[in-house]
Each structure stands twice: as structure tokens, then as C-alpha cells.
N, C-alpha and C positions, 0 to 999 in steps of 0.2 A: 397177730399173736393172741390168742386165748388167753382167757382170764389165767385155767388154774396152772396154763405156763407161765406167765407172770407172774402169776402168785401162787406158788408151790404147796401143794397140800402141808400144814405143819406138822410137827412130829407128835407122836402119836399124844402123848397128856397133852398138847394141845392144842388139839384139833376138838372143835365142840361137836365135829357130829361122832364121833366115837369116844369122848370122853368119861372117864371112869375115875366116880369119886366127888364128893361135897361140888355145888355148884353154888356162886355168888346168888343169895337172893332177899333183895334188897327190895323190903315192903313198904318202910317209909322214906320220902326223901332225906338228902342228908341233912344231918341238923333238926328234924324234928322227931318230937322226942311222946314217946306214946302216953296218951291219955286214957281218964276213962270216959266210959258211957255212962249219963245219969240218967236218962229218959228213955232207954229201954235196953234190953240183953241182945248182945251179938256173941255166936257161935260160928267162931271159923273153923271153914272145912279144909281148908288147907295153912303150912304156917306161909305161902305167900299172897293169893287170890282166892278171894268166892269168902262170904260169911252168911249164916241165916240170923235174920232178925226175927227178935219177939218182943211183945207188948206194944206195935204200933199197931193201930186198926186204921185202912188204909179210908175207911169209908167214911171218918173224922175227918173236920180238918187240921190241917198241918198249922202250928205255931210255929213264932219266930224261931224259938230256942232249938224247937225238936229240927227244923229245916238245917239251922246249922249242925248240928249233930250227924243228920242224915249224911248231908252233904261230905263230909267232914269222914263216915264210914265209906264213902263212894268213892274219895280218894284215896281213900289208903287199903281196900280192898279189892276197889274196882269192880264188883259186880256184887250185889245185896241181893236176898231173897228171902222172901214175906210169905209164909205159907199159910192156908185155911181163909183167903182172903174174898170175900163171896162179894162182888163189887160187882157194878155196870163198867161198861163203855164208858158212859160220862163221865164217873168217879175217876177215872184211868186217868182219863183225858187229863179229869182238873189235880189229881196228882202230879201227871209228868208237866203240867203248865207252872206247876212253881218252880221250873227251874230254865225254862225260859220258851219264846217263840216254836211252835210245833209245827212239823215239816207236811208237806202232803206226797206221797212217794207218786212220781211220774209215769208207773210200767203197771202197777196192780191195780185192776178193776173193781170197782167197788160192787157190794153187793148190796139188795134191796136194805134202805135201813139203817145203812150203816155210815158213819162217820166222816167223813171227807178223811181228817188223822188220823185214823183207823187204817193200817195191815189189818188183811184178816188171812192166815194161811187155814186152809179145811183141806187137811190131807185125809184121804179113804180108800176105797178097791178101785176109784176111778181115775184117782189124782194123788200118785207117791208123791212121796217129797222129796225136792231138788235141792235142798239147800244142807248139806253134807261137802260144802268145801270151806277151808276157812275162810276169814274173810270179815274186817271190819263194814257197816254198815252206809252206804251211798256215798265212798271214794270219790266215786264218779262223778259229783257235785263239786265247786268251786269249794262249799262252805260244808264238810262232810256233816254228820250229826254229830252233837255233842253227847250224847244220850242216850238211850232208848228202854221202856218198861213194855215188857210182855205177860203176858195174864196167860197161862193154859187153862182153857175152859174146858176140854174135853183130852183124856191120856190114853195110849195102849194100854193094854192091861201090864204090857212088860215091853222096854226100851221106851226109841225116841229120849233119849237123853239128850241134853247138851252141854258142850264142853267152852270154856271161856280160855283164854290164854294170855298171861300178864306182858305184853311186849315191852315194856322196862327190862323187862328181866332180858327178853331175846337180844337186845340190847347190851343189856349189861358184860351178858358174858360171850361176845363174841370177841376172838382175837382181835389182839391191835392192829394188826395190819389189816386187817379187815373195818374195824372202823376208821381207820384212815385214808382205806378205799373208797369207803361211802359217805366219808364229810363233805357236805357241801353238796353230793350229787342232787337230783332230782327223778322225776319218774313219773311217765304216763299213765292217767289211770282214765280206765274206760269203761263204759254200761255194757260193750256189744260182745264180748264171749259170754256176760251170766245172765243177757237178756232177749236177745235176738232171736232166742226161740220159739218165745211167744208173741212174736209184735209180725206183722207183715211186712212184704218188703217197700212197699207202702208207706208205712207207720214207721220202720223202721229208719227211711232217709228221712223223714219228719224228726224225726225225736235224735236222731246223728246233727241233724242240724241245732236243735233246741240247747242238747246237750253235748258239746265235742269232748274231747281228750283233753280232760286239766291235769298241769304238771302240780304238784306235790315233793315235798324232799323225801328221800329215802331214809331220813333219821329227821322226825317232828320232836320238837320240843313241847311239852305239855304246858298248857296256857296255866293251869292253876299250880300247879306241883313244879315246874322247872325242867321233871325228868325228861332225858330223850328218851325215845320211842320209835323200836323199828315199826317205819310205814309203808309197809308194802303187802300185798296180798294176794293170792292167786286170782279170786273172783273180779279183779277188776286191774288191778298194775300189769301193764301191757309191755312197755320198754321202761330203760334208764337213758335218759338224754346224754348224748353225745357219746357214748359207746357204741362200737362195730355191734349189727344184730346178733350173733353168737355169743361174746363175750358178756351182752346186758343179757343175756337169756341165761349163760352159766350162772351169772351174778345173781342175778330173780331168784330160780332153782335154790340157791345155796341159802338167800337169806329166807324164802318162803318153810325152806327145812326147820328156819327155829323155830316156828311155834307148834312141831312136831311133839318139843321134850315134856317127858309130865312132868317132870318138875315146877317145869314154870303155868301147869295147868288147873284147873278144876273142873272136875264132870260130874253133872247135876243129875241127880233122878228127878224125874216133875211127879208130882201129885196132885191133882184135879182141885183149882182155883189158888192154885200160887201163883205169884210175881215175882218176874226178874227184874232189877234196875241194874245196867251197866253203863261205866265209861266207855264209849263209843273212840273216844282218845284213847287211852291207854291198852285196850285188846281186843285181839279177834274173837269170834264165835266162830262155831260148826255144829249145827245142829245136824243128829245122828239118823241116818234114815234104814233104820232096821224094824220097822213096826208095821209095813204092809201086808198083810192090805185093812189094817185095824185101823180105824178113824185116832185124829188127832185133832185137836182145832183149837186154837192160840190167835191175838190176836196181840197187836205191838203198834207203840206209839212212840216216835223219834222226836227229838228236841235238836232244832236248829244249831249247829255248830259255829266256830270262825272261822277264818283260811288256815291253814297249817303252817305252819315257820320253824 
């Protein structure tokens, strides 16, 4: 039996992917109660995810005070961004280091120079860019990232946006039945559909071996905030454990579709030496690959995560 025989498409106000009309969206957990900012200005660009800071210079260091503060806008925003920020590599680095252990990613090559922690994506006429699916950062890990800061060094003259998406929310407003279908499940996440294109077949059984298929729940509870959070995502959630293949593949499809709605989105224009800092927990990314064959080059550092629960 099929999932959507089993569970019957709803009628139509309640059904979230045609839904028409105000949608639940809920920015701070419940019970906390908003504060202000006294160590620098935040401008939200939406009222649920995405804010730009000002008056932090990234190339300072961070005090105790302004770390909680930061912090403190990263949860209840989920994704900050520092624009006119002219920093190195290093500075990045010992930014994203105060918030904990930083990851070395397993599939990208480094290039002369450059950082061990250091992504370095150099999109141009020879090399589009591939990463235009959603998709939270290195699933595929027992311990995902907790974090990650990206610097655009180099813009198109026009697009290459990117888009954040708050999964609280995907969450929040999914019918009941549907989160009562996915309490408790769990789900395969895996490197080999968003990687295997670049690795040999070679390299490939090497790093299959290094790294296999960790199961994950299909709704994470957020280690700092409480909230759950749908966790699944096309670039790496392969199955749901213990469903017939067809029915965890309708189920994927259906919850992959939340983090379609703009509501629960923010889409960024970059301008040459901004910073992104996002929870790595709480949403996906899709960076937009509309800017070929015009150079891009960004560069991103991940902070070590926990296991998901």
C-alpha cells in the first residue's frame, strides 16, 4: 500500500502544499520572549529567517558579551550576514573557531595555499556551479556541522544568490497526520548522489568505505533552542528505515517539498566581501546557479556539530 493511499491527500485548507492564507511562523521558541541588541544593529529581512548585522568588524576580536549576543541572533534568526567585511582566510577561520571545533570537508581538493578548513568554491566559464539543490551541510557525517561562515570574495555582476530556509517552520506547519507519520522514524543520509561525480571509481569505494550511510531522525530536535526540525534533504537523505522503497521515496518527495514555500525562506543578494553565518541545524541552503559563465569565488568554513536526536 502507498503512502498517499494510506494517507489520503487532505482537503484542500489543509493540505500544505496548496495551502492558501497566513502560515504558522514561529521565530522564537516558545516561552522566549524577545530582547534587545546592545552591541550592534540587526536588520531583518524577513519577519521569520535571514537578519544583516552592523557595527561588528569581523577583523576585531570577539568579546565575551558581543559572542553571546551573536550567538544568541543565530538562534533566533538562523542565518546573519556582515556585509563590507575585507578579512583573510585566517580571520574567518578564528571567527568561526569561537564557536567550536572546525570540520575539514572529505570530497574537496584544496588548492595551493589554502587552509586545510577552508571550502574554497571558484565557479567560472570552466566550472558552473553545482550546488543549486537544497540541502543542509555534510548530512552524511555521523556528527553533521553545526555551523558554517562563508565570505564571497568574488560576485557576478548580477544573480548567484542564495536562499536559506527556516526548517522549524517546515515543521511547524505540516498536518498532524503527517507528523505523526514521521515521529520517531529515522533516514539514510548519504555522500554518493551529491559526490560521486567527482571522485573515481577508485576513490569512490575508498571514501563508501571511510564514510557509509548514517541513519539520522526524520524530525531533529535542536540541541540549543528545543525546536524540532524537519531533517531531511534531497542532496544526501536517500531512504526512511523501514518503509517499502516506493512509499519512503513518496514520503522524501512530500517532506523535501517543504522547504519549497517562501514563506519560510530568505534569498540573499551577495555583494563582494560579505559574510554569511548560519545554523547548520535549523536550515537548508541552495545556492542559485544562474551566473555562468561570470566568475564567483566564496570560500566557507564549517564548525563541527553533535549527532542528531
Amino acid at each position: 500500500m502507498s503512502f498517499l493511499t494510506r494517507y489520503p491527500r487532505p482537503l484542500k485548507f489543509e493540505n500544505r502544499d496548496n495551502y492558501v492564507g497566513p502560515r504558522q511562523l514561529r521565530r522564537l521558541p516558545e516561552g522566549v520572549e524577545e530582547q534587545p541588541y546592545t552591541l550592534f544593529e540587526i536588520k531583518p529581512l524577513t519577519p521569520l529567517i535571514g537578519a544583516e548585522i552592523s557595527g561588528v568588524d569581523l577583523r576585531q576580536p570577539v568579546s565575551s558579551d558581543l559572542f553571546k549576543e551573536l550567538n544568541r541572533a543565530l538562534l533566533e534568526w538562523k542565518v546573519l550576514f556582515f556585509r563590507n567585511q575585507e578579512i583573510s582566510s585566517e580571520q574567518q577561520r578564528a571567527f568561526a573557531r569561537l564557536w567550536g571545533e572546525l570540520e575539514i570537508h572529505p570530497f574537496y581538493e584544496k588548492e595551493e595555499n589554502q587552509l586545510e578548513e577552508v571550502v574554497r568554491f571558484s565557479r567560472n566559464e570552466k566550472q558552473a556551479g553545482f550546488e543549486n539543490i537544497w540541502h543542509a551541510d555534510v548530512t552524511f557525517r555521523t556528527n553533521p556541522a553545526k555551523a558554517a561562515v562563508l565570505r564571497l570574495i568574488e560576485v557576478p555582476p548580477v544573480g548567484g544568490d542564495t536562499l536559506w530556509v527556516d526548517m522549524a517552520a517546515a515543521y511547524d506547519n505540516l498536518p498532524d497526520q503527517i507528523k505523526e507519520r514521521i515521529d520517531g522514524l529515522t533516514a539514510l543520509h548519504d555522500f554518493t548522489p551529491a559526490f560521486s561525480h567527482i571522485l573515481s571509481q577508485e576513490k569512490l569505494e575508498e571514501m563508501q568505505q571511510q564514510f557509509p550511510p548514517v541513519e539520522h531522525p526524520v524530525v531533529r530536535t535542536h540541541p540549543e533552542t528545543g525546536r524540532k526540525t524537519l531533517f531531511v534533504n534531497p542532496s544526501f537523505t536517500t531512504y526512511i528505515v523501514g518503509l517499502e522503497p516506493e512509499e519512503s521515496e513518496q514520503l522524501l518527495q512530500y517532506l523535501f517539498r517543504q522547504a519549497h514555500i517562501p514563506e519560510y525562506q530568505v534569498r540573499f543578494r551577495w555583494t563582494k566581501n560579505t559574510v554569511a553565518f548560519w545554523d547548520n541545524r535549523a536550515t537548508q541552503h541552495y545556492a542559485v546557479s544562474d551566473y555562468y559563465p561570470y566568475p564567483r569565488k566564496a570560500e566557507r568554513i564549517a564548525i563541527v556539530g553533535d549527532r542528531p536526536y
